[in-house]
N, C-alpha and C positions, 0 to 999 in steps of 0.2 A: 303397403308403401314400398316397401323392400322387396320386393317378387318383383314390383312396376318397374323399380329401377332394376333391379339385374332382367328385366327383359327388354328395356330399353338397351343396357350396356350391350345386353348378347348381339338386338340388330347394327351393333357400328360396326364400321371397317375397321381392319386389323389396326390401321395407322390411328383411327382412333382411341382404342382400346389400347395400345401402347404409349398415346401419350396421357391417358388419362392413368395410368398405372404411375408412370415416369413422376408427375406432379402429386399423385399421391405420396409415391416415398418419399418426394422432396421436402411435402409437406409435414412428413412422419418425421422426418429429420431435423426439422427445424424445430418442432417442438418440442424432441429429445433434449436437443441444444440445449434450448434455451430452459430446459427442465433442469437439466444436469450444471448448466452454472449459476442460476439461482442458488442450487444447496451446494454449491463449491466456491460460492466468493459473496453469496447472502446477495441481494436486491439491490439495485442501482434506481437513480430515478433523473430524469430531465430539468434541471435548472436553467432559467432564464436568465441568470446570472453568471453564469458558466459563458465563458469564451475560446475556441479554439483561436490561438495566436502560435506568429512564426515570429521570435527575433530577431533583430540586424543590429549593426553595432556590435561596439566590443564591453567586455566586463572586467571588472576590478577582479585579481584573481586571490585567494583565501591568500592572508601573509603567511600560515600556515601552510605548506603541501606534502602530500605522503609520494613517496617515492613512484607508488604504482599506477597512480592518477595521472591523464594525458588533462593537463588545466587547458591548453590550449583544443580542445576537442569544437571542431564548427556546430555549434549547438544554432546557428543558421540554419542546420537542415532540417533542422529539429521540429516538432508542432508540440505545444504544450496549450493546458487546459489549464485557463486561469478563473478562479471565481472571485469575485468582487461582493462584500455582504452590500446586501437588498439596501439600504439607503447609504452607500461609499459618498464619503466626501475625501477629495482627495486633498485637505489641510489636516487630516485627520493624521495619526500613528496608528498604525495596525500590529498586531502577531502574523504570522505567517503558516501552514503547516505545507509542509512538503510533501504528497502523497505519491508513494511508489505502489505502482499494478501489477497484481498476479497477473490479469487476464490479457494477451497479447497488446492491446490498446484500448485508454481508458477515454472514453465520451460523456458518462454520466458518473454523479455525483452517488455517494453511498448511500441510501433512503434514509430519509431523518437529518442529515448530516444539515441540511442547509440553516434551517433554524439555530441550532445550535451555534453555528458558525457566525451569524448575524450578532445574536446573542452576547456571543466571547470576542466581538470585533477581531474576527480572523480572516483573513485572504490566505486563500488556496490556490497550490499551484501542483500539477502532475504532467510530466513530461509522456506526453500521447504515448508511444510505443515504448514503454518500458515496462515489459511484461516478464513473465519466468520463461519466455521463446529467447530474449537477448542475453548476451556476454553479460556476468555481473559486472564487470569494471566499465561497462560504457554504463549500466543502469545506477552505478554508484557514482560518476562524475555528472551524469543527467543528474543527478537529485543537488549534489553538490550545485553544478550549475544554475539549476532554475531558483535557488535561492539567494546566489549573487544576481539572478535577473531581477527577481523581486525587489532585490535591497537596490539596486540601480532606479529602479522605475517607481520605487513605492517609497512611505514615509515607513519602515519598519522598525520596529524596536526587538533588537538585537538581543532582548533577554527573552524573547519570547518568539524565536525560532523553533518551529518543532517537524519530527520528519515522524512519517506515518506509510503503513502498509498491510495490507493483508496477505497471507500466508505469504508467499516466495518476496512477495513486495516486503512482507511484515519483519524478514530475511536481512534483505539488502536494507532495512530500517535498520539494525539494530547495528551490522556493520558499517555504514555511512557512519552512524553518532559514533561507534568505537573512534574512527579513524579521525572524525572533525568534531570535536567537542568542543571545538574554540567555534565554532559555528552552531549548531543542534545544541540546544538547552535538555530537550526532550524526547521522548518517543510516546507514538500509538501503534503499539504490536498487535494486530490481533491474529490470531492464529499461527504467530510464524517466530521465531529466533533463531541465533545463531550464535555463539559465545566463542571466546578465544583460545580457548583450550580444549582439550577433549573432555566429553561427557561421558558418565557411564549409562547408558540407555537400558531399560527394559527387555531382555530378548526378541531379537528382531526389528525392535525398534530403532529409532535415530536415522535412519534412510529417508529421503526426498524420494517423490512418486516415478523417478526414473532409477531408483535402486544405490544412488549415490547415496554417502556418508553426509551425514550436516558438517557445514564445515566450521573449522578453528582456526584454520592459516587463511586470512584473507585480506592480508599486506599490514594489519595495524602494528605498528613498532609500539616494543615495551612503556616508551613516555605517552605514547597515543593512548593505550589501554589505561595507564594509570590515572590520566588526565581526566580520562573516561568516566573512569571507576569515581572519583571524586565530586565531578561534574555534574556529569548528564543525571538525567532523571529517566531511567529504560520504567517502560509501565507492558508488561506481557500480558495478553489479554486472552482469555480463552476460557471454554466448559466443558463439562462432560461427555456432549454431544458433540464435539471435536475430534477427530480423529486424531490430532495432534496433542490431543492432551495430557497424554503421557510422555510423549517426547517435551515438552514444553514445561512440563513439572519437572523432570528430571534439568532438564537447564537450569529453571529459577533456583533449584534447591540443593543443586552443586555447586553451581555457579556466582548468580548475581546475590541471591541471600546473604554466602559468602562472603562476596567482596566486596559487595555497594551498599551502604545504607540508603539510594537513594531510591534503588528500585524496587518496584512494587507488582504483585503478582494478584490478577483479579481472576476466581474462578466464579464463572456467572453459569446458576445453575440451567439457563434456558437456552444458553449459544450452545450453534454450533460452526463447524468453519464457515465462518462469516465475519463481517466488518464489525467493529463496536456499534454497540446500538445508541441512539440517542441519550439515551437513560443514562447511560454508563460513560458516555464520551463526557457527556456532562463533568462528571464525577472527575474522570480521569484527566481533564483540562482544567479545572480548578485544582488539585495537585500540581500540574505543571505550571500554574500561576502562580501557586505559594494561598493559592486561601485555604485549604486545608492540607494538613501534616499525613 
């Protein structure tokens, strides 16, 4: 079979054979892709309940504001993905989770996620292009923002706002809650933090995939972090198969151990950089509700 085809290929014209080559690599490429961000941001999947939406209108702005946040940012140009759990009634009160994107733009939901979400009566919102490609301070008032869209549009209960992300997403998580804790009850980190001070890292470690230092300085004022530190509920999420695992233990164990009683460090021995898995989101959502300690 393979002889028939390479004597087939030998009789085309050049112009053939250059573009059967061309569509080969294209092809080779795409399935590097889409190889390589599977085990870098763990499996997405297609929700029916998932809506690409543009706002209009204006929002109530936090009475709270940090000095480095543009509140007035036209979040009109904006596209976010909002989910709706599988039977929404809209007399209902809902939770909320905020999801911020490693990957340039998010279209699908985290595999597993959606049950879960139904489950915990959650509505989900991720502002489309807020990936580790954009400015973190526009990707920190998008998160801010899509959660006063929520509270505008939806029945929300204010105790049960949470912001979520993976790896660089899972970043700009943990500095959103420092900064707005009168907002964010909670966090879902997986694979990614960032703390307010400096860490001591493992040699060589502590650097993001462009050679940059994790950061400390990323606007929260002293009352912000303390507020923080009291408040929120940070939940870091990662395992051995993590490449960030060691930077990530080195935070919790300088860091939030330290100063938070609230936050909590899961080391799940099967993950690797990837989203929290069903199982485990479970787990770490009933913490954030207060049914278990």
């Amino acid at each position: 079979m393979r002889k028939k085809l390479n004597e087939l290929f030998a009789r085309q014209p050049l112009f053939i054979k250059i573009v059967v080559i061309i569509l080969f690599v294209l092809l080779l490429c795409v399935l590097v892709f889409v190889s390589c961000t599977t085990a870098f941001v763990g499996k997405y999947y297609l929700s029916n309940s998932m809506h690409k939406r543009t706002f209009t209108g204006s929002i109530e702005k936090p009475t709270h504001q940090n000095k480095t946040l543009n509140y007035d940012y036209p979040f009109q140009n904006e596209d976010f993905f909002v989910r709706q759990p599988e039977h929404f009634d809209n007399k209902k009160t809902y939770g909320l989770i905020v999801y911020v994107n490693a990957l340039p733009y998010l279209g699908l939901l985290p595999e597993g996620w959606g049950p879960v979400l139904d489950q915990k009566d959650l509505l989900l919102i991720s502002p489309f292009k807020a990936g580790n490609n954009r400015e973190p301070l526009e990707r920190r008032i998008l998160a801010v923002i899509a959660a006063q869209l929520m509270k505008r549009d939806y029945q929300i209960d204010p105790n049960r706002i949470y912001i979520a992300g993976q790896s660089g997403g899972a970043r700009i998580a943990s500095e959103v809650a420092f900064i707005h804790s009168d907002l964010f009850k909670g966090t879902i980190q997986s694979c990614g933090s960032d703390y307010f001070r400096p860490i001591k890292f493992e040699p060589g470690r502590g650097f993001d995939q462009l050679g940059k230092p994790y950061l400390h300085d990323f606007g929260a004022t002293k009352d912000e972090i303390e507020s923080a530190l009291k408040s929120v509920k940070f939940n870091i999420i990662t395992g051995p198969e993590d490449f960030r695992h060691s930077d990530l233990t080195s935070i919790f164990e300088q860091g939030f151990k330290i100063d938070s009683k609230l936050a909590r460090f899961y080391d799940i021995k099967e993950m690797s950089h990837e989203n929290v898995s069903p199982k485990h989101l479970v787990e770490v959502i009933d913490y954030l509700d207060g049914k278990t300690n």
